[in-house]
N, C-alpha and C positions, 0 to 999 in steps of 0.2 A: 021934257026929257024924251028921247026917242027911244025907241026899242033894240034890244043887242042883233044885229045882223050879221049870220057868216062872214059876206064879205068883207065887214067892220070889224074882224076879229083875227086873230093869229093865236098859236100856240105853240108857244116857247119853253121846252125844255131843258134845263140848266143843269150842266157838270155832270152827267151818266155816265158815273164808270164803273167800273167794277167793282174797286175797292170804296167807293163811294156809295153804295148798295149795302154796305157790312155795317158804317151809321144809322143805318134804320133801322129804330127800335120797337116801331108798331107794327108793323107787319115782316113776313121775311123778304130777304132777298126776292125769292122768284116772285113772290106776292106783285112787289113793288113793280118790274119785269114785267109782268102781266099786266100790273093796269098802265103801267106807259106804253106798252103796244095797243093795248083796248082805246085809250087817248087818242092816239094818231091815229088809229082805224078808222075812229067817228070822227074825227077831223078831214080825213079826207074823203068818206062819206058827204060830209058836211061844206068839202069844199074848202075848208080852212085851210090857210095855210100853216106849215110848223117847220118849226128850225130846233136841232139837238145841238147843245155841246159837249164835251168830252176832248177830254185830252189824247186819249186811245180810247179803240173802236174794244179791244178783245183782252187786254191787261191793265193791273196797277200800272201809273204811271210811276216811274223812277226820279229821285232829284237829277237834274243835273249836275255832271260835273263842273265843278267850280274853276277849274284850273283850265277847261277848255275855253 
């Protein structure tokens, strides 16, 4: 087995929204906030690459309308 390499690696963060921030129950909101910016920092210290998703950047996302 080889050893973990930067380059060998990515860092993918999954569904960051707002209102998806208020299910975490171990730490708060901002807590959480913080340490996904501390993540990407040493990631791109590190050279890694990292992908976010999120449906909105700055609000709960809303259903959509069904009728549309």
């Amino acid at each position: 087995m080889s050893d973990l390499q930067a380059q060998d690696s990515a860092l993918i963060l999954i569904d960051h929204q707002v209102i998806s921030m208020g299910f975490i129950k171990t730490q708060s909101p901002d807590v959480a906030k913080l340490n996904s910016i501390t993540l990407v920092k040493a990631a791109k210290v590190l050279d890694i690459p990292n992908v976010w998703t999120s449906s909105t950047e700055d609000r709960p996302a809303r259903p959509r309308d069904a009728a549309r």
